[in-house]
C-alpha positions as CSV (number, residue, x, y, z in Angstrom):
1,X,-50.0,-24.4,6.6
2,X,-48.9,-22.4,3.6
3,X,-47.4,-18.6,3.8
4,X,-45.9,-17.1,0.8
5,X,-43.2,-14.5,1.0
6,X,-43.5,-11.7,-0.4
7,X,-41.1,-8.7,-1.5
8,X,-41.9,-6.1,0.6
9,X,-42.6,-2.1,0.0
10,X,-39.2,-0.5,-0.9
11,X,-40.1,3.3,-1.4
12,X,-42.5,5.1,-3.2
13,X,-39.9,5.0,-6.4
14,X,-39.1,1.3,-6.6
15,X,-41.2,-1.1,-8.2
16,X,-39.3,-4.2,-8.6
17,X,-36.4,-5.8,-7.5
18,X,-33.9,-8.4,-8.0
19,X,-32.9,-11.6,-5.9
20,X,-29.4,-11.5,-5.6
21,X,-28.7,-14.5,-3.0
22,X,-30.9,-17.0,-1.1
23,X,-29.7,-17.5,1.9
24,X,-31.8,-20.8,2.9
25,X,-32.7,-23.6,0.5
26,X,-35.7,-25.8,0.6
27,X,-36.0,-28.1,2.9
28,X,-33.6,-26.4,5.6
29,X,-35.3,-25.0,8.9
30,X,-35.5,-21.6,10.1
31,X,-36.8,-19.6,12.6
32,X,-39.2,-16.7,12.3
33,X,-37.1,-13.5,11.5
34,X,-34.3,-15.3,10.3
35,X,-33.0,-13.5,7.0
36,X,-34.4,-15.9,4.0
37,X,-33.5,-13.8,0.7
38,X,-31.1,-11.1,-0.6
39,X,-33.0,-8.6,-2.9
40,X,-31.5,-5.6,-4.3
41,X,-33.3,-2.8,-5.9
42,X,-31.3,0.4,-8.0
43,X,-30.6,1.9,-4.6
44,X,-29.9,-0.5,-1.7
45,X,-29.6,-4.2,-0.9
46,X,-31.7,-5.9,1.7
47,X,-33.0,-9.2,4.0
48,X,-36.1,-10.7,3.4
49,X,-36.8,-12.3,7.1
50,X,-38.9,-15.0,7.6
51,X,-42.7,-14.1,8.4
52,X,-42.8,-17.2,10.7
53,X,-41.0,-20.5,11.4
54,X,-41.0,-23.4,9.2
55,X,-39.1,-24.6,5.8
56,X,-39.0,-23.6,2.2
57,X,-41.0,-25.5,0.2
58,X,-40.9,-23.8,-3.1
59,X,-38.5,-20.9,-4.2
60,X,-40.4,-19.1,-6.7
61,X,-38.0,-16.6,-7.9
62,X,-34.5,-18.1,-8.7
63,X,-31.4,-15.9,-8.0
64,X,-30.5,-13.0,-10.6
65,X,-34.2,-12.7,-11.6
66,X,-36.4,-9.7,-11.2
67,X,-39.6,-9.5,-9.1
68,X,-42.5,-7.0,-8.5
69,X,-42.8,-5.4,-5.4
70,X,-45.3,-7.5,-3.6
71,X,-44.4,-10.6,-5.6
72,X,-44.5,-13.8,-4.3
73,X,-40.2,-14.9,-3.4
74,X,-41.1,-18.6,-2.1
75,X,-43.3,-20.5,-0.5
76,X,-43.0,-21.4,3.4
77,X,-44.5,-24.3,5.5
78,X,-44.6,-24.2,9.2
79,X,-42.8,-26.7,10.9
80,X,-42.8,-25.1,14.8
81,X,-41.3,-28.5,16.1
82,X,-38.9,-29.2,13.2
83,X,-37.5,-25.5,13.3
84,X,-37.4,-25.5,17.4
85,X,-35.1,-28.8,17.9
86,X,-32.8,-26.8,15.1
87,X,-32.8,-24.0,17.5
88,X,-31.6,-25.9,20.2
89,X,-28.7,-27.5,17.8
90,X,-27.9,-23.5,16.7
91,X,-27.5,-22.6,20.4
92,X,-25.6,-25.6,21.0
93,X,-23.0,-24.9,18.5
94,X,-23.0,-21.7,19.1
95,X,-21.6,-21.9,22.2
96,X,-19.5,-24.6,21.0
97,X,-18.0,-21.8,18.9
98,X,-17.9,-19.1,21.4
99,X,-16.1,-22.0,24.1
100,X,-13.8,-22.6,21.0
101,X,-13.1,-19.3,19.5
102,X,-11.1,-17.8,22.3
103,X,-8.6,-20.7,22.6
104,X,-8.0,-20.5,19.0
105,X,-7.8,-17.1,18.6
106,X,-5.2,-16.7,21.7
107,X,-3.6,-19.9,20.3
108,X,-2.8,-17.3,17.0
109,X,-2.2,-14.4,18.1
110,X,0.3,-15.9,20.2
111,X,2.3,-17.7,17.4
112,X,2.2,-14.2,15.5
113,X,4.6,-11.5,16.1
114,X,3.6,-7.5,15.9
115,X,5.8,-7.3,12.4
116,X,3.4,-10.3,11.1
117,X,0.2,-9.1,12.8
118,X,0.8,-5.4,11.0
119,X,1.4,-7.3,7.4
120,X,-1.7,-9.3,7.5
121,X,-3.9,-6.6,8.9
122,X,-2.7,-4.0,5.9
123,X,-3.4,-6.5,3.4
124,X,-6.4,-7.8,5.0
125,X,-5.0,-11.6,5.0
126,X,-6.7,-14.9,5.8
127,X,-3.9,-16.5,8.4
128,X,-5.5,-19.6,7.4
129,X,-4.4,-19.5,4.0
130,X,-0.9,-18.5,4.9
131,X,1.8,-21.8,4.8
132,X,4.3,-21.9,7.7
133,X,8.4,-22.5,6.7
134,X,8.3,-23.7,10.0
135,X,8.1,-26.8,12.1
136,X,6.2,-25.7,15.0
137,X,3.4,-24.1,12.4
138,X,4.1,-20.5,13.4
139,X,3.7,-17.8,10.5
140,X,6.8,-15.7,9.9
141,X,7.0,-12.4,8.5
142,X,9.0,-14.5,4.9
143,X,6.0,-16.7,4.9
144,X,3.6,-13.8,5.0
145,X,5.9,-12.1,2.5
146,X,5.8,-15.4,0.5
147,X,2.2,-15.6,0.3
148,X,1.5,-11.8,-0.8
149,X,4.5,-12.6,-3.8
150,X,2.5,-16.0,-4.3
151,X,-0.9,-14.6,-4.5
152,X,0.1,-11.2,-6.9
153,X,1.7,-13.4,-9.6
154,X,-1.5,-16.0,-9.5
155,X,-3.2,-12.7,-9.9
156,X,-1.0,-11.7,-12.9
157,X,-1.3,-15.2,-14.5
158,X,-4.7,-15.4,-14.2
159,X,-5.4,-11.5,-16.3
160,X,-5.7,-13.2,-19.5
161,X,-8.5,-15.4,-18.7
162,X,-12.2,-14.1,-18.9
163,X,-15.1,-14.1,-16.1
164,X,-18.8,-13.1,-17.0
165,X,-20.4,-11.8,-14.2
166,X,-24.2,-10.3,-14.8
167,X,-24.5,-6.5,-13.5
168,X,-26.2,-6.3,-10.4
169,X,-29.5,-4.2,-10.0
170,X,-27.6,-1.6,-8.8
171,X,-25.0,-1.2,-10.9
172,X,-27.4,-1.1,-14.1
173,X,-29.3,1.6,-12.6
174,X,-26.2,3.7,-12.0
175,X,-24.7,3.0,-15.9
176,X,-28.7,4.2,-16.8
177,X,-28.8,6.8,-14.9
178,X,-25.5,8.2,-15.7
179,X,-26.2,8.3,-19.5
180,X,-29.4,9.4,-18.8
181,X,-27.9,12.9,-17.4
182,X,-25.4,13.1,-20.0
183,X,-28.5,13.0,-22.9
184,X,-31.0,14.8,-20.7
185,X,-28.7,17.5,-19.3
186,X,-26.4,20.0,-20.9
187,X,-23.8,19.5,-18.8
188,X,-20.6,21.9,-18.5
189,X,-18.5,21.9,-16.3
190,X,-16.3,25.1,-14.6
191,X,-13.1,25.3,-12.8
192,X,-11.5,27.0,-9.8
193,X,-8.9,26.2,-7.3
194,X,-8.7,27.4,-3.4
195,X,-5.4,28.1,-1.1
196,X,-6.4,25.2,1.9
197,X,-4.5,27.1,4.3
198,X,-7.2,28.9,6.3
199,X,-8.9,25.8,7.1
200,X,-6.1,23.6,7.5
201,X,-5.0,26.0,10.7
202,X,-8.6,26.0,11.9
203,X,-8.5,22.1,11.7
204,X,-5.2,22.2,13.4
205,X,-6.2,24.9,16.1
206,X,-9.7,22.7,17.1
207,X,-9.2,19.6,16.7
208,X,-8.4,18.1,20.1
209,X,-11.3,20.3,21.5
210,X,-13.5,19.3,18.8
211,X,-13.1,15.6,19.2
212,X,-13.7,16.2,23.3
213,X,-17.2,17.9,22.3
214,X,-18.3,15.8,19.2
215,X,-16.9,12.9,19.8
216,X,-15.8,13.0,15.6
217,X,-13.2,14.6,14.3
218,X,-13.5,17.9,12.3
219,X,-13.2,16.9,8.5
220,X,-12.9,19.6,5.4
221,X,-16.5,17.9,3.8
222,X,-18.2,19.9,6.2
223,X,-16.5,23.1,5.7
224,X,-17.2,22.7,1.6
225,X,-20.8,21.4,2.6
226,X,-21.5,25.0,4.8
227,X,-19.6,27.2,1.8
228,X,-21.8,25.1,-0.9
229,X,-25.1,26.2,1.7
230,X,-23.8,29.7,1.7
231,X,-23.3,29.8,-2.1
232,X,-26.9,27.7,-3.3
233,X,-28.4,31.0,-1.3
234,X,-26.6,33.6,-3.1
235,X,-27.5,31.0,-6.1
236,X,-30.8,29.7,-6.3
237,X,-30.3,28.1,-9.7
238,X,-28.5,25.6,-8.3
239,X,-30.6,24.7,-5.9
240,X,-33.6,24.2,-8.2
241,X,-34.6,21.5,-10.9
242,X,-36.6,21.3,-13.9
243,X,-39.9,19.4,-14.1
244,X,-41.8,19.7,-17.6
245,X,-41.8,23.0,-18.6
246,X,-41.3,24.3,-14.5
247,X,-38.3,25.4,-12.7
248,X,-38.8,24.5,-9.0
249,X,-36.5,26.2,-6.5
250,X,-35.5,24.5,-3.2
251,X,-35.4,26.0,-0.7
252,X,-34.5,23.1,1.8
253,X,-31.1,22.3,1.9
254,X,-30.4,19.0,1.5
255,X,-26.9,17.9,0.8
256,X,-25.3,14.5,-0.7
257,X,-22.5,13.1,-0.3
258,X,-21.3,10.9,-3.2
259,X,-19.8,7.8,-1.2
260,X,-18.2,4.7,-3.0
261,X,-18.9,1.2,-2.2
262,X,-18.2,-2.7,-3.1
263,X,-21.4,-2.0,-4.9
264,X,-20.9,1.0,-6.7
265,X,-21.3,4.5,-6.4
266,X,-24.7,5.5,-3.7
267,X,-25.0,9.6,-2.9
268,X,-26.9,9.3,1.3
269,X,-28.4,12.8,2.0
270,X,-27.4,15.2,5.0
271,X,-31.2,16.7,5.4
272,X,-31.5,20.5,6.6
273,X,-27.8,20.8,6.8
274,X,-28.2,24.5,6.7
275,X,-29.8,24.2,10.5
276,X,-27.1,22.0,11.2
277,X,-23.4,23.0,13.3
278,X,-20.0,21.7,11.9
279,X,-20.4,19.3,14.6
280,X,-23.7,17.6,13.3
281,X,-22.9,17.6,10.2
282,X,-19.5,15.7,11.1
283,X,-21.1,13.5,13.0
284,X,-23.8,13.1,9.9
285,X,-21.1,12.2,7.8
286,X,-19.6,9.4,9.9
287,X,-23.3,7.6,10.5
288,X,-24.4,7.5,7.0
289,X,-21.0,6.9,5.5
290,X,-20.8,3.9,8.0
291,X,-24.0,2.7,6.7
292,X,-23.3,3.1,3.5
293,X,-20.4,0.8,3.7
294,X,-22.2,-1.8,6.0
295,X,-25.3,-1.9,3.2
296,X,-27.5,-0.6,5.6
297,X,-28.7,2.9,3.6
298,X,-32.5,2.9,4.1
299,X,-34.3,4.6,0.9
300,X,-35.1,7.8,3.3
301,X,-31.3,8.0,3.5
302,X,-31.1,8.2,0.0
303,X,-33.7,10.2,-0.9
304,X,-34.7,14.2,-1.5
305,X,-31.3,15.6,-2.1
306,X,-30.9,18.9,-3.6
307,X,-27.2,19.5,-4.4
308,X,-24.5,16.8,-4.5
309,X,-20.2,16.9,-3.5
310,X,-18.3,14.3,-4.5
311,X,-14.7,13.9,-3.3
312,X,-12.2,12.1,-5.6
313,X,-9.3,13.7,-3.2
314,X,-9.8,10.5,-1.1
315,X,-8.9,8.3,-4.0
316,X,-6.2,10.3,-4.8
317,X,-7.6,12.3,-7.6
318,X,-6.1,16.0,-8.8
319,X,-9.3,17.1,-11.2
320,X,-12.7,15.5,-12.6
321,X,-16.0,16.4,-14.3
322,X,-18.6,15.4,-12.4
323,X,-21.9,14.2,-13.8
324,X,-24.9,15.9,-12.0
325,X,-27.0,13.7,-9.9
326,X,-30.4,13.8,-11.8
327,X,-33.0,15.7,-11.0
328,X,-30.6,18.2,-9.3
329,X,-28.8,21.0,-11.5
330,X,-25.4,21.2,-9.8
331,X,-22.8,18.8,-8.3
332,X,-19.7,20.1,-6.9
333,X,-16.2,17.6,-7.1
334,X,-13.4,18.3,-4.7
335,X,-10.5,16.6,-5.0
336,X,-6.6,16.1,-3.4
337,X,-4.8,19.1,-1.7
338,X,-1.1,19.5,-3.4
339,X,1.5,21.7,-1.8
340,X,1.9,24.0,-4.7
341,X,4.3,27.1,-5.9
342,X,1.3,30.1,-6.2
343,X,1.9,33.9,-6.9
344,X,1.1,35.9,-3.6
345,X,1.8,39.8,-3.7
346,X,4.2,39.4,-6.2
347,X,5.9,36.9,-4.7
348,X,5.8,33.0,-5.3
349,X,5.2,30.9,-2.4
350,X,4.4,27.5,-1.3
351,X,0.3,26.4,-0.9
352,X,-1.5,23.5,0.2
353,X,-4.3,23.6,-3.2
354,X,-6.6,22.1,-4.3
355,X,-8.8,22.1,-7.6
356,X,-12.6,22.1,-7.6
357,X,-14.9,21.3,-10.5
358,X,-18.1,22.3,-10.6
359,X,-20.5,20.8,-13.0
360,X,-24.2,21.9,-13.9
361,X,-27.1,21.7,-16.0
362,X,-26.6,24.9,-18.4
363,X,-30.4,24.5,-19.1
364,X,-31.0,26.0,-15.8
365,X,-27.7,27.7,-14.6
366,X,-25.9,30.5,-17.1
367,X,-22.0,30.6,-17.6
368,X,-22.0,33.9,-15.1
369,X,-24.4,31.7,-12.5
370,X,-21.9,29.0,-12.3
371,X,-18.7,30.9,-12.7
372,X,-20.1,32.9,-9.7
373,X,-21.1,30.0,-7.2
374,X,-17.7,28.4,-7.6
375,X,-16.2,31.5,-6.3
376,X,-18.2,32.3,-4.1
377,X,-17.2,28.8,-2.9
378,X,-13.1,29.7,-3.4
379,X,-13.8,33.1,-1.1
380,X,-15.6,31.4,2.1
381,X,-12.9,28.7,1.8
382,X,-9.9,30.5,1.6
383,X,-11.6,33.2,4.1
384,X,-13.7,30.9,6.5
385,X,-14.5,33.2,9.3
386,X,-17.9,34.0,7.4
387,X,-19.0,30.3,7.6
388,X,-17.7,29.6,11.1
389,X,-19.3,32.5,12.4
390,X,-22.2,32.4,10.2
391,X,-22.5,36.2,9.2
């Protein structure tokens, strides 16, 4: 019997996708769940699993092609008794792996010394590909040396030639989207910086007991993600969007976090974080910043937020301009804390500091609005007592 498979409903927002990678091919066997198709949409990547056991008997949408949500991917035919003698065979050599797997692997690790072990996990090497100087076959620390000197001037011999690689789904919709905001929005963009010190002793002070009660460790994103709650109050603009002729205020407080991945930029969304302690919101942070990396975002992570930080401090970056996250009329951009000479009471000491940038949609938010948010931002940073004890 026939089945076809079809794309299945994404979110209310997404009405097609894109096949990025079949992962069977006609003819090959399958069990019911197993994943059968890659598809990737503008906002997250996903598995297709098989509807029931059987083969492939007609792909219908070829890799790098766009489909309609509900479209018809392939065409399956059941083959129960086919499909269940591969079973067996995939249990088989599975635990032919598994039987095999930790003789090799202690076989390695024991020809490896810690100086080699620490190289090749830095660099995230393939010990495979790494040649042994050696009789015996064991890797020294020259041959893994070798290999990294081996593999950067390939690299550098190599930059000349040209590869043509077609964007993925997602990475058109962020290029779109970008330029949208910059034609759609007038976006400006207003600067500040904050003395780190307050926090950086609270971090300091906590941390051990923090861990032992959370279970994560106490970050700054949460201390900017409570300030930026505090200040969106003071500041409804900023909190607010424009539809048509309408200005809609929020007043939910749902925060992004702007988190890069191997597939570009995706923003997952702390919901209520104003209900939420530093300790949730840590922990928040951790789960969807985790899933974010595995490819695992679901749309409801993605969805609904109402103000956006991004931090290019973890990339090493001193000072930005942001583009807002479209519909929303603010986005706030943190970025690396530098030890500092600053003027305090006339007298010039050193600072941990960092700038923050704070870009918004001027149809929505005046000069004196956002001038006043990142301030009030500044002054619950470099004074946190108000945010920790919430008064």
């Amino acid at each position: 019997m026939s089945i076809e498979l079809k794309v299945p409903t994404l979110g209310e927002s997404i009405s097609e996708a894109t096949v990025s990678k079949w992962l069977k091919q006609i003819g090959e066997p399958f069990e019911e769940d197993d994943p059968l198709v890659e598809i990737e949409t503008d906002k997250i990547t996903v598995e297709v699993p098989a509807p029931s056991a059987g083969v492939l008997s007609k792909i219908k949408v070829e890799e790098g092609n766009d489909v309609n949500i509900g479209g018809v991917l392939a065409i399956i035919e059941n083959n129960p008794v086919k499909s269940e003698s591969v079973q067996e065979k995939k249990i088989e050599k599975k635990e032919d792996l598994q039987k095999n797997k930790p003789n090799e692997d202690q076989n390695n690790d024991k020809k490896l010394s810690p100086s080699v072990k620490k190289i090749i996990k830095e660099n995230n090497l393939n010990i495979k590909k790494v040649d042994s100087s050696r009789d015996d076959g064991r890797i020294t620390k020259a041959d893994v040396l070798e290999h990294l000197h081996t593999s950067t001037n390939t690299h550098k011999k190599s930059d000349k030639t040209e590869e043509i690689v077609p964007m993925s789904k997602i990475r058109q919709t962020i290029a779109s989207r970008l330029k949208e905001a910059q034609n759609t929005a007038a976006i400006l963009t207003t600067f500040n910086e904050v003395d780190m010190s307050e926090i950086i002793k609270v971090r300091e002070a906590k941390k051990t007991d923090f861990i032992e009660r959370y279970g994560v460790k106490l970050g700054f994103m949460s201390f900017f993600i409570k300030a930026s709650i505090f200040a969106l109050k003071e500041y409804s603009a900023v909190n607010a969007e424009i539809k048509d002729n309408n200005i809609i205020y929020k007043n939910h407080y749902d925060i992004g976090i702007a988190v890069g991945t191997e597939k570009g930029l995706v923003v997952p969304v702390i919901k209520d974080a104003d209900n939420m302690s530093f300790g949730e919101i840590e922990k928040q942070i951790v789960a969807l910043s985790s899933k974010a990396k595995d490819g695992k975002l679901t749309i409801e992570d993605l969805s609904g937020g109402t103000f956006t930080i991004s931090n290019g401090g973890v990339y090493g970056s001193m000072l930005s301009t942001p583009i807002i996250n479209r519909p929303q009329s603010g986005i706030l951009g943190i970025h690396n804390i530098v030890k500092r000479a600053v003027v305090v009471d006339n007298g010039i000491v050193i600072r941990p500091m960092m700038y923050l940038a704070f870009s918004y949609d001027h149809r929505i938010i005046d000069g004196k609005e956002s001038v006043g948010f990142l301030v009030k931002i500044k002054e619950l940073l470099e004074n946190p007592l108000e945010l920790i004890l919430g008064i």
